[in-house]
C-alpha positions as CSV (number, residue, x, y, z in Angstrom):
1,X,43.4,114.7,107.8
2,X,43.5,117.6,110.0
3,X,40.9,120.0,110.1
4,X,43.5,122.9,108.8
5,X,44.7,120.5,106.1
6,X,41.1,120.5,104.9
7,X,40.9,124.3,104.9
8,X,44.1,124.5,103.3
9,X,42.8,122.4,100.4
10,X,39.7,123.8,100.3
11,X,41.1,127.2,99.8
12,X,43.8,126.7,97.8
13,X,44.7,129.3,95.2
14,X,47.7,127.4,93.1
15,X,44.8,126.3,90.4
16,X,46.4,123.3,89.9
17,X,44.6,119.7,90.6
18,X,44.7,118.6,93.9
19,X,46.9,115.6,93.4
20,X,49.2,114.6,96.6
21,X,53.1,114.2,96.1
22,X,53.0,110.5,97.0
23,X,50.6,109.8,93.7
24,X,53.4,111.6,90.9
25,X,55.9,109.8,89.3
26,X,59.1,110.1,90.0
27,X,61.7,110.8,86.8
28,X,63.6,107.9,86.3
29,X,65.8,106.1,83.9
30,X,64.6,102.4,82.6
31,X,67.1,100.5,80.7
32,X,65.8,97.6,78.6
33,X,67.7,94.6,76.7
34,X,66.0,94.3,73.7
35,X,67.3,92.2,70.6
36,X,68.3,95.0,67.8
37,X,69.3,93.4,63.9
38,X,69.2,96.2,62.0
39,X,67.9,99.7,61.6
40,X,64.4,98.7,60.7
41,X,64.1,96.7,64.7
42,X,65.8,99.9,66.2
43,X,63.3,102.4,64.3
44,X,60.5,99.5,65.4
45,X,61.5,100.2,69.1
46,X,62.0,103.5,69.1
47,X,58.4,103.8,67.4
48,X,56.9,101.7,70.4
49,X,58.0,104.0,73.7
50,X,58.1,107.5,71.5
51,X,54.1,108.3,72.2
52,X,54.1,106.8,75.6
53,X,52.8,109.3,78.1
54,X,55.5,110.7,80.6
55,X,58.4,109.5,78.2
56,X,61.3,112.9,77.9
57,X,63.9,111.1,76.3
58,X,65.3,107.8,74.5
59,X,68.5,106.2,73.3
60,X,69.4,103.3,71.8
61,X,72.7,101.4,71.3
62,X,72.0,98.9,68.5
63,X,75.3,96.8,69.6
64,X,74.5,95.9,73.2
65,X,71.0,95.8,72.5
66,X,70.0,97.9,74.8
67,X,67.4,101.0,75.3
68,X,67.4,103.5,77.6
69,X,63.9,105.3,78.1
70,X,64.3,108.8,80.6
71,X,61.1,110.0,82.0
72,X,58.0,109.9,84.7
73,X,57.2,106.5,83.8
74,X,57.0,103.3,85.5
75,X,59.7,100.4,84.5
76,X,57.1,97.4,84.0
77,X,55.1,99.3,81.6
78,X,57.6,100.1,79.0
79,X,58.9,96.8,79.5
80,X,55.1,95.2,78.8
81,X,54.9,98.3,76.2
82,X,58.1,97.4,74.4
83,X,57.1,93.7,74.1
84,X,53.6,94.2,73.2
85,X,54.4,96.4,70.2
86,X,57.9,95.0,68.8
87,X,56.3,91.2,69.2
88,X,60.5,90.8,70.8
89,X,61.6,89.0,74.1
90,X,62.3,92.1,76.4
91,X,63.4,92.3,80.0
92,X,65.2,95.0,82.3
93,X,68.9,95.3,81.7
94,X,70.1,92.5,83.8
95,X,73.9,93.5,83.2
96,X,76.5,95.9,86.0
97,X,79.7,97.0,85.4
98,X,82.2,94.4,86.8
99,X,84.2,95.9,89.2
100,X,80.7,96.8,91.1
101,X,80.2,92.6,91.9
102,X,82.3,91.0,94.6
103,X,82.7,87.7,92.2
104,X,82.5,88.6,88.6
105,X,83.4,85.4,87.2
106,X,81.3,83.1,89.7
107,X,78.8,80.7,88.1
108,X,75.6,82.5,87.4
109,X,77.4,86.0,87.3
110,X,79.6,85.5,84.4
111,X,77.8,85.8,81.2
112,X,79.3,85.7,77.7
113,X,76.8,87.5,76.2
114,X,77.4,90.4,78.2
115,X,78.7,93.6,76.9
116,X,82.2,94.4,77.3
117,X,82.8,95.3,80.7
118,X,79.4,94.6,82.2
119,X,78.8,90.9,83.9
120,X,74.8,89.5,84.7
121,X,73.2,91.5,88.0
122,X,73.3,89.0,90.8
123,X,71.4,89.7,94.4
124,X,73.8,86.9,96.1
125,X,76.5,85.5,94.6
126,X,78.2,84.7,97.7
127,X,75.9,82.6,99.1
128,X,75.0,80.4,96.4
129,X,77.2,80.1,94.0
130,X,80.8,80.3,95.7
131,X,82.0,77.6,98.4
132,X,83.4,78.4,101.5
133,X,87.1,77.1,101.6
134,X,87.9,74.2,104.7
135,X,90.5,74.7,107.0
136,X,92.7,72.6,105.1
137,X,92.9,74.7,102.4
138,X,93.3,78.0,104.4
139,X,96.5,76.3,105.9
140,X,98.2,75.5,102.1
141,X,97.3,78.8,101.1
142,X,98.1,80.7,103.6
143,X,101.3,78.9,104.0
144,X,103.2,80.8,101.3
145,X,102.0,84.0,101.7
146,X,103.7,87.4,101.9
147,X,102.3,87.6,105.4
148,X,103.3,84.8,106.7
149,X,106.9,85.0,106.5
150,X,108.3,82.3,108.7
151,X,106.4,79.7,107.2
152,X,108.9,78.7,104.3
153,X,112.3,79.2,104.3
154,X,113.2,77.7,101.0
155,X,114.2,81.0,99.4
């Protein structure tokens, strides 16, 4: 620290606390998969993130089991919040819409319990799940293709 950035601070007139940017939370949106019955588990969750310091809003949607917490907080502790005072399995919402995955329906990605539309968040589906295809079968696919016109002339 300069020695102007210590007069600065020493003189400062906002009367605030002198916290630095880097140390405030930034407002964020945690979404949560959290198993929801009936009305008594959704009040039950709602009643465990409501007093929670830095919490603005909340929403729940009972069907896909999913809460949505809005505020300055920090994802890990409403997930470890969550669990500790609804005694339920909780984790991030592990789910994206389809069309956002380069291989929705490869092994690991697909999920039947996923909501309609949505498909399991996967980091690399390319590279472990799917299988490059040989040269063998580049040649039979590619053989009959729009783009290849002259291969076939059975029409």
């Amino acid at each position: 620290m300069g020695a102007l950035d210590h007069l600065s601070n020493m003189f400062d007139c906002s009367g605030g606390s002198h916290h630095n940017h880097k140390n405030r939370k930034q407002l964020q949106t945690v979404e949560i998969k959290v198993k929801i019955d009936c009305e008594g588990c959704e009040r039950k969750v709602r009643r465990s993130v409501e007093g929670m310091k830095g919490v603005t809003s909340i929403n729940i949607e009972p069907k896909q089991h999913k809460l949505t917490v809005t505020g300055y907080v920090e994802p890990h502790k409403v997930v470890a919040r969550v669990a500790h005072r609804t005694g339920k399995k909780v984790e991030l919402w592990p789910y994206v819409p389809y069309d956002v995955v380069a291989h929705p329906y490869a092994q690991g990605v697909y999920d039947k319990k996923a909501p309609a539309g949505y498909v399991r968040y996967d980091q690399d589906p390319g590279g472990r799940h799917l299988e490059r295809a040989s040269s063998t079968e580049v040649r039979y696919t590619t053989a009959f293709s729009d783009e290849n016109t002259g291969a076939c002339a059975i029409m």
